[in-house]
Structures are given as structure tokens and as C-alpha cells.
C-alpha positions in Angstrom: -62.7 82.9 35.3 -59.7 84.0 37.2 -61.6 84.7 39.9 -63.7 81.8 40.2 -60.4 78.9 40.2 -59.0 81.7 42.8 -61.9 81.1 44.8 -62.2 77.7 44.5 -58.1 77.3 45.4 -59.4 79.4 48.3 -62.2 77.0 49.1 -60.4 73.5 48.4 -57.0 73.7 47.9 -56.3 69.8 47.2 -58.5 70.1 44.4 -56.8 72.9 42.9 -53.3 71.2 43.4 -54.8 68.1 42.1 -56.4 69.4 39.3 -53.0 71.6 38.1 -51.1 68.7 38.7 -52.9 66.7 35.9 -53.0 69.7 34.0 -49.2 69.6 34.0 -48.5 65.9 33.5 -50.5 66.3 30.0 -49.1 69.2 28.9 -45.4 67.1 29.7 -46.4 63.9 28.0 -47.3 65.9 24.7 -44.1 67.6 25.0 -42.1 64.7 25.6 -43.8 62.3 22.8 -43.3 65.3 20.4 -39.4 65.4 20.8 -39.3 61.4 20.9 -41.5 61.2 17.7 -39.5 63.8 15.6 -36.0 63.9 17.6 -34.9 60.5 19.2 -35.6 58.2 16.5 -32.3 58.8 14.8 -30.3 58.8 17.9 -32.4 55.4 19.0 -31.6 53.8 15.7 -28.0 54.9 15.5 -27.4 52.5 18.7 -29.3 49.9 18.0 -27.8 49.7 14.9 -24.4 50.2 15.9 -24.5 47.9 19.0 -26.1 44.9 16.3 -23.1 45.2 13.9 -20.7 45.1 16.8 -22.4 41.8 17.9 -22.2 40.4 14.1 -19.0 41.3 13.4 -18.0 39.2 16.5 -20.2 36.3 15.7 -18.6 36.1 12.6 -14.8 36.3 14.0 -15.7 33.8 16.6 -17.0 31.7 13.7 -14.3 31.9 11.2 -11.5 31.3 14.0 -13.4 28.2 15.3 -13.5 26.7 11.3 -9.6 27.8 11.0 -9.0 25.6 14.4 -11.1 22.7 13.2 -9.3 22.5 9.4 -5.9 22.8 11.1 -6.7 20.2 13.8 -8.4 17.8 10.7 -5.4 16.0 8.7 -6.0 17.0 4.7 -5.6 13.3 2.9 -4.8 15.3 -0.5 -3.8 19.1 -0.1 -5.2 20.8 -3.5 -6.9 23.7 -4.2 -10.5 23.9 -3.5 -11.0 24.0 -7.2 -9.7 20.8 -8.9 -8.1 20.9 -12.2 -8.1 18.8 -14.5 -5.2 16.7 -13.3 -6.5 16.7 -9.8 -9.9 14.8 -11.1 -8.2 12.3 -12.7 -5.1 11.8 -9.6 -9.4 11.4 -7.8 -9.9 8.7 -10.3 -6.8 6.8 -9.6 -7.6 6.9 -6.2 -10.8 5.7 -6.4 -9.7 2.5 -8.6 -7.6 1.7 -6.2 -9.2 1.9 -3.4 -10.7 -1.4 -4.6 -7.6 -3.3 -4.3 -5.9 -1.9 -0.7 -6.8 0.7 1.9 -5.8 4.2 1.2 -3.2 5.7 3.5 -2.3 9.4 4.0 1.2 10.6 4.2 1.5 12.4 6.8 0.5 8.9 8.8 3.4 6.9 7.0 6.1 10.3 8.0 4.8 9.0 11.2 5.1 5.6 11.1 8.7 5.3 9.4 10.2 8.6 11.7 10.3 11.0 8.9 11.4 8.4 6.6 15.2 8.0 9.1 18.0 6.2 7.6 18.0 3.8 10.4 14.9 2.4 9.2 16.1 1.9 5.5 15.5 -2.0 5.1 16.2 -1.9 1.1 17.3 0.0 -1.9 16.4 -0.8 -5.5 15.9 1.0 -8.7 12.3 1.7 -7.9 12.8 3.7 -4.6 13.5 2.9 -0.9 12.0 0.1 1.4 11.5 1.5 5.1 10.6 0.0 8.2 7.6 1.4 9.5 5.4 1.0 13.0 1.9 1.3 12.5 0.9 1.1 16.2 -0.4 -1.8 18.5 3.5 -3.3 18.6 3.4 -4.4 14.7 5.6 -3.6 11.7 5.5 -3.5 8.2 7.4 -2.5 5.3 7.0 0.8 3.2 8.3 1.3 -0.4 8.7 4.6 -1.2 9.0 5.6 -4.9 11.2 7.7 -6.8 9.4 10.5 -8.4 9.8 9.0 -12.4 7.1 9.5 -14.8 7.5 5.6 -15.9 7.4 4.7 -12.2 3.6 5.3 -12.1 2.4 2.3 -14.3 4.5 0.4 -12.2 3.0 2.1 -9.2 -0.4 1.2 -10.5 0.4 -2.0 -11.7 1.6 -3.5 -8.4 -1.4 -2.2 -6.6 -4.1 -4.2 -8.9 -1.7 -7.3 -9.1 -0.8 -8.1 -5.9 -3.5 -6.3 -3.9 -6.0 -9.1 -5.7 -4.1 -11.9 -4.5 -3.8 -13.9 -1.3 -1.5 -17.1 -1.4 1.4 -18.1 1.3 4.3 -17.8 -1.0 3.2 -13.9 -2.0 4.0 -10.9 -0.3 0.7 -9.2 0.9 -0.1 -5.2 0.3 -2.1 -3.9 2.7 -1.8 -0.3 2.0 -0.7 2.4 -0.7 -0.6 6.7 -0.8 -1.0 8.7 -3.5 -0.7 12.6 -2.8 0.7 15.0 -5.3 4.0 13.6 -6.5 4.1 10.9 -3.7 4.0 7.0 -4.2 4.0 4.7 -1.1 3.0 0.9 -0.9 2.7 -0.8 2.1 3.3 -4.3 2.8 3.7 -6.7 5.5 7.0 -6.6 7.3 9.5 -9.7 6.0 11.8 -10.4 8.9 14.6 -11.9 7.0 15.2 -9.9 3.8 15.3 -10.7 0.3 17.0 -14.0 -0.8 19.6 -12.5 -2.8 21.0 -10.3 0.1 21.5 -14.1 2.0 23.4 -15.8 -1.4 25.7 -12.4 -1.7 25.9 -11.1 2.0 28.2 -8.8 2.5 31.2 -9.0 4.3 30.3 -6.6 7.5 26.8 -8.1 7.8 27.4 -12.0 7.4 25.9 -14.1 9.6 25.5 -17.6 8.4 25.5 -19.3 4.6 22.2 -21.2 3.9 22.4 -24.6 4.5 20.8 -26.6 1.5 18.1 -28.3 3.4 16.7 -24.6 3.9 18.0 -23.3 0.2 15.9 -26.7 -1.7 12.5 -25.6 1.0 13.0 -21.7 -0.8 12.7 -23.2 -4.5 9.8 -25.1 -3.7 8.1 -22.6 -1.9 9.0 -19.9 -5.2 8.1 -22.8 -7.7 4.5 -22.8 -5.8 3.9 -18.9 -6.1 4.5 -19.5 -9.3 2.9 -22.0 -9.8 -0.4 -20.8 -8.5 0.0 -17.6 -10.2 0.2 -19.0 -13.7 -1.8 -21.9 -13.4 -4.7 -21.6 -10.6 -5.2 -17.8 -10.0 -8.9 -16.4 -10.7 -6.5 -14.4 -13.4 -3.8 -16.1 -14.7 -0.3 -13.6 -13.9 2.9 -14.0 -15.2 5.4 -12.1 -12.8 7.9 -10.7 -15.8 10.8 -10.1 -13.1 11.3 -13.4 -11.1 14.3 -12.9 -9.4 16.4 -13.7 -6.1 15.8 -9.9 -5.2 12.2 -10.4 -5.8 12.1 -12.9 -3.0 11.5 -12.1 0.3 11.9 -14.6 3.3 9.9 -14.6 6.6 11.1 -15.4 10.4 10.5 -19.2 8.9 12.6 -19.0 5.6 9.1 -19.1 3.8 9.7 -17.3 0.7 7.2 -14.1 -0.6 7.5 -13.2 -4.0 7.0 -9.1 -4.4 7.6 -6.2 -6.9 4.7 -7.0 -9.4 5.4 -3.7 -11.0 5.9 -5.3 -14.2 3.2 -8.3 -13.8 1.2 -9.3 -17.3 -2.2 -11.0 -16.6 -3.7 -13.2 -19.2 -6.4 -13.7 -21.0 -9.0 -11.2 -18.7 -12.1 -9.3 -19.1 -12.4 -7.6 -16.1 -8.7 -5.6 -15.0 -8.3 -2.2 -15.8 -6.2 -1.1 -18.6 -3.4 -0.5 -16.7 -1.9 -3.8 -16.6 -0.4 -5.5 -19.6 -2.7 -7.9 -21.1 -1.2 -10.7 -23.1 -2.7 -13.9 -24.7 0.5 -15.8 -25.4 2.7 -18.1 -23.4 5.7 -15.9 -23.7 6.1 -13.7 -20.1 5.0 -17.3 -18.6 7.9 -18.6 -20.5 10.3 -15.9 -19.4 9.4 -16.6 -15.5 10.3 -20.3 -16.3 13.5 -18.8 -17.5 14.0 -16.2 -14.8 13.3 -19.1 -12.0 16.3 -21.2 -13.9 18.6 -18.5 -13.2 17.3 -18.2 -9.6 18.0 -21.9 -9.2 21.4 -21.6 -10.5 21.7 -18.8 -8.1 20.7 -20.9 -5.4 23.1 -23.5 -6.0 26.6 -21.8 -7.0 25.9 -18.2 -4.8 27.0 -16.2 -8.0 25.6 -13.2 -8.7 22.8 -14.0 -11.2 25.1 -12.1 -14.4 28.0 -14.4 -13.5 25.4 -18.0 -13.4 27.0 -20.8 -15.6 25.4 -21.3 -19.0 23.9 -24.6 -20.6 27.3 -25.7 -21.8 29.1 -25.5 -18.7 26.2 -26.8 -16.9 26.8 -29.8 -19.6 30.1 -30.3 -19.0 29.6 -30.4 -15.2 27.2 -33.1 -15.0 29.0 -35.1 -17.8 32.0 -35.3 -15.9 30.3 -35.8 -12.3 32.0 -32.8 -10.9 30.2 -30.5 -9.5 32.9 -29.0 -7.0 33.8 -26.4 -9.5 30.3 -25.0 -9.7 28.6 -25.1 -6.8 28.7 -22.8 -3.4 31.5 -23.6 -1.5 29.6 -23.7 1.7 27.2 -26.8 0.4 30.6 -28.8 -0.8 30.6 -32.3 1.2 27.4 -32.2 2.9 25.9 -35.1 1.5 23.6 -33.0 -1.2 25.3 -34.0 -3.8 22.5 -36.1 -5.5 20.2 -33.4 -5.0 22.1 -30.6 -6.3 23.0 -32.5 -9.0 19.1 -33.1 -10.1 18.6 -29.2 -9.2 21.1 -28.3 -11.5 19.4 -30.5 -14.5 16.3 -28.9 -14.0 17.7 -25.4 -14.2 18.8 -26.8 -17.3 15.9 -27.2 -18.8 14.4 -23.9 -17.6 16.8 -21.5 -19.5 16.9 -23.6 -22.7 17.7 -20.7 -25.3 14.2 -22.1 -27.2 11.4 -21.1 -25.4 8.9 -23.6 -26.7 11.5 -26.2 -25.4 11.5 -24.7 -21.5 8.8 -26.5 -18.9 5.5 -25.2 -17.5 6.0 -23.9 -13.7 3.7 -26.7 -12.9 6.1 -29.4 -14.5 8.7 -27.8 -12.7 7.2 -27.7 -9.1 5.9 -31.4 -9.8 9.8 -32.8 -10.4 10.6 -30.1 -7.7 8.7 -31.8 -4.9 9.2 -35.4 -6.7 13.3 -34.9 -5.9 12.8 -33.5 -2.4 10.6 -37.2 -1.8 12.8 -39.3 -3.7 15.8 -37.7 -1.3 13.9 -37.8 2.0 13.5 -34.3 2.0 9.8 -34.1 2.1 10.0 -33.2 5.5 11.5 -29.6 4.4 8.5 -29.0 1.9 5.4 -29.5 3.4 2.9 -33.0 3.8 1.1 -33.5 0.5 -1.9 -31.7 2.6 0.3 -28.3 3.3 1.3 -28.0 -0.2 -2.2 -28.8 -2.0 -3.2 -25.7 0.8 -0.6 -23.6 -0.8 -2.0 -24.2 -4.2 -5.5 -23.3 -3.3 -6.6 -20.0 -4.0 -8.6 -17.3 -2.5 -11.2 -15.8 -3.9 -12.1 -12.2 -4.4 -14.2 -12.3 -0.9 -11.2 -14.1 0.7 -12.3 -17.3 0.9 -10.0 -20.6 0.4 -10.7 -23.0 -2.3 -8.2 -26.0 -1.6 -8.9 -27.3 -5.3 -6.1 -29.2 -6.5 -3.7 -27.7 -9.4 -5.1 -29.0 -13.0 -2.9 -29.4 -16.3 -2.7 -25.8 -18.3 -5.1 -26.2 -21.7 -3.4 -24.1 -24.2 
């Protein structure tokens, strides 16, 4: 055999390099696929397998920083733990109430808006927290009442959010906003230029501008007889405010008082507020605003702090003896107002008789109100017939104004 491929090498030596050559490249190929098949597989697999974790581990880094940068970038309206308690799904519940009455505001947009809650924008202080003045953009202000952290402070907080956030009349303040995160309770309200009443009868002595002149002091009492009025007699709901006070009165670039702080409002006779709210089915908080506007009327005329107003007998003796020099507000003495004061003074009379069966409706009031300023040419300072029946028509719950006339009370 030997001899025969040496001959035929001899004869035709490209086919004998030819044929070894394919000889060889087999003989390779088997070799080679029997190490792969038995050998590289492991090493093969290692890598692969090593180079797809690499790539998944940094998928999932990639992936996990992106969700950190989007949740820090995102402002949290509530910060709670991603599993609500018990008390967190019922601070949800709240929230979702109220929502019905005003727009929800977060926090960290009202630190914002009042500068960290700066001194320099402190615009009031009372026993329920701190009145700020805020920016909310596009040039306009409004007013934001911060709440002291007080367990009894949250029915009040509640209260005044499905009172007032309801209602829509000239002579009330309007809410347009409120926050409620952990312990934090903020109302927002549209910004009063002139303060509250009471800081203008008792200014003091560093920030005293000017005294009210009467003209201005008579248009305030009608325009507070009118809230009143509307709130007790033509609301969808009737509401008796509970705390009628100068302080409770705020006054606009116009002198146009806004009654606010309906954190201890009483509606009456109502099937459809929340429990919440105080529901009565009596005259008698009605008959306690009658008395509380008496005292503000006294207010208004002397400029004594409401504590230190003179009672029915003084009031008596006053008007018996035709001298009201002793009683009233030194700065309305010999204007010409005597007439009027005088008749003011009667009807706060009448408001704060001791019996409370014997004290007027608000509507009787405001109607002898607006019969004195016509009677003493004043009409001019308390609207047209026209503006005032406006001011007793009432918005509905879609907004809409109903310019019905005020009707007797049925009791």
C-alpha cells in the first residue's frame, strides 16, 4: 500500500498533497469538536454568564438611581409610611371630605409662599394660631392661618373648612385653600387689606393712623348686620356664627367688612353636613349672635374694649338724660351724628337684653339698621336698595347667584 501512494506521490504530486491535506483537516475538525464538546462548554458558560449578571446588576443600579431622582424631584403631599396605619386612613378620610369644600394645599408650597413662615409676614395673632401673609404667585396675596398644634383645635379646624368653604356672600371672608399633613393645620383665605375691625377701634399707640369717622363706622354695621343676616335667614343652611365679634371682622381696601373664624359655627336644622359641625334645632346660638352683634355695636360707638362696653342701665340713663358725651368715642363727639348714634345705641339695647326671647332677629335688626341710615341721609354709605338686595342673595352650591329677596323667619 506503501508503495503504491509512494508511486502515485511519484507520479502526481498535487494529488498526493491534496489528498493529505483533506486527510489532515478531518482528522483536526474531530479533534477540535471533541475538546469543544467535552472541554469549552464550561469555560463558554462561565462568561456568558458572568458578562449577563454584570449587565443586570447595572440595569438595575441604573434603575433604582433614576426612581431615587424622580421621588426626590416629586413633592410628597403627605410623608407616611408606605404602609398606612390606622390613623393615617382616617387623616385620608378627612382629607377626602374636605376636599369637597376648598382645594387641598401642600406644605411645603405654603413654607414657600409665606418665606418659611418670617415674622415680617405675621398679619395677626389669636388664640387659634398665627395669620401670615403669603404670595401665591402671579403678583396676588392672601392670608394663611396657621394652627396651634391642640387636640380641640381640630373640630375647629374642620368646622371652619365645611362652614365657610360652602358659602359665597360679599360680607364673608372666602377660603380658598386648607393643608392637612401630620400635625399641621393651615387655611387659606383671601388677603383682607385693612385688618380686623377691632385692631382700628383699639389701635395702638405706635401704629395709629387715623380713628374711623362715623359715616364709615355706621356702613361696617350694616355690611356685618347683612352677613348675618344672610347667614341666619337666607343661606341654603341656616348658620349661626357662635363668636360674632369686632376681631371676627375683617375690612377690605373699601372698609367692606368680611366676617371669618367659623371655627365654632352651628348650622341648623340640616340633613346633609357631616357630623362634624354642631347641629342645633333651637333659636338659641342665633340669639347669642344678636347678642354678640349688640356688644359689637356698642364697640363701634364708644371704642371700649368689648369687656369694658356699657350695660343696659347705663345705656338707660344715657339716652334718658340726652347725654351721650360720656359714652361715646371721643373722636365722633360734635360731628353732627348725634341723632344717629343715638338710635344706634337703642338698638344695641335691644340686642343684649339679658332675656333672650326678648332680643330681635338679625333681620329686624338690619331692617331698622338700613331704615336709620335712610331716615339720616346716609343711604349713600350703605348701598342702593339694588346693592343691598344683591348682598342678600345667595349662591348656590354650583356658584350661582340667586338675588331672591330676604323672607320673614317661620319658627
Amino acid at each position: 500500500m506503501a508503495l503504491i501512494l509512494l508511486e502515485e506521490s511519484i507520479d502526481d504530486p498535487d494529488a498526493f498533497f491534496i489528498r493529505g491535506f483533506v486527510v489532515g483537516w478531518s482528522v483536526a475538525a474531530v479533534i477540535a469538536f471533541a475538546v469543544t464538546w467535552f472541554y469549552m462548554p464550561n469555560i463558554f458558560a462561565e462568561k456568558v454568564m458572568k458578562w449577563k449578571e454584570k449587565r443586570r446588576k447595572k440595569k438595575k443600579k441604573k434603575k433604582k438611581k433614576m426612581k431615587k431622582k424622580k421621588e426626590t424631584s416629586k413633592p410628597k403631599m403627605v410623608q407616611g409610611s408606605p404602609n398606612p396605619t390606622i390613623s393615617d386612613r382616617i387623616q385620608d378620610a378627612k382629607i377626602h371630605i374636605l376636599e369637597k369644600y376648598a382645594t387641598r394645599m401642600s406644605f411645603s408650597y405654603l413654607i414657600r409662599a409665606t418665606e418659611n413662615f418670617r415674622g415680617d409676614n405675621i398679619i395677626g395673632l389669636g388664640k387659634q394660631g398665627t395669620l401670615y401673609k403669603a404670595a401665591l404667585g402671579n403678583g396676588n396675596f392672601f392670608a394663611v392661618k396657621r394652627f396651634q398644634y391642640l387636640q380641640n383645635m381640630e373640630q375647629q379646624f374642620i368646622s371652619e373648612i365645611m362652614t365657610i368653604g360652602r358659602l359665597k356672600h360679599r360680607n364673608l371672608v372666602q377660603l380658598f385653600g386648607f393643608c392637612l399633613e401630620r400635625k399641621e393645620r393651615l387655611l387659606v383665605y383671601n388677603y383682607v387689606e385693612n385688618g380686623s375691625l377691632y385692631d382700628w377701634l383699639h389701635p395702638k399707640e405706635e401704629t395709629k393712623t387715623f380713628a374711623l369717622e362715623w359715616p364709615v363706622r355706621f356702613r361696617i354695621t350694616i355690611g356685618i348686620a347683612r352677613g348675618l343676616t344672610w347667614l341666619h335667614h337666607n343661606c341654603n343652611s341656616r348658620i349661626h356664627h357662635g363668636n360674632i365679634c369686632s376681631k371676627c371682622i375683617l375690612l377690605d381696601k373699601n372698609f367692606d367688612p368680611k366676617i371669618s373664624k367659623f371655627g365654632e359655627a352651628v348650622i341648623v336644622t340640616s340633613n346633609y353636613w357631616n357630623s362634624y359641625l354642631k347641629v342645633y334645632d333651637k333659636g338659641e346660638s342665633r340669639l347669642n349672635d344678636v347678642f354678640g352683634f349688640g356688644i359689637l355695636l356698642l364697640e363701634v360707638v364708644t371704642g371700649e374694649e368689648p369687656e369694658r362696653v356699657p350695660g343696659l342701665s347705663q345705656i338707660a340713663h344715657v339716652l334718658s338724660i340726652s347725654s351721650l358725651y360720656d359714652l361715646i368715642d371721643r373722636s365722633l363727639i360734635g360731628k353732627g351724628f348725634d341723632s344717629e348714634i343715638a338710635q344706634i345705641l337703642e338698638v344695641a339695647s335691644e340686642c343684649i337684653q339679658t332675656c333672650s326671647s326678648k332680643r330681635p332677629t338679625m333681620l329686624q335688626v338690619y331692617k331698622i339698621l338700613t331704615a336709620i341710615g335712610a331716615r339720616n341721609g346716609n343711604a349713600r354709605n350703605i348701598g342702593t336698595s339694588e346693592q343691598i338686595e344683591e348682598g342678600l342673595g345667595f349662591h348656590n352650591q354650583m356658584g350661582e347667584h340667586g338675588g331672591i329677596e330676604i323672607v320673614e323667619e317661620i319658627e
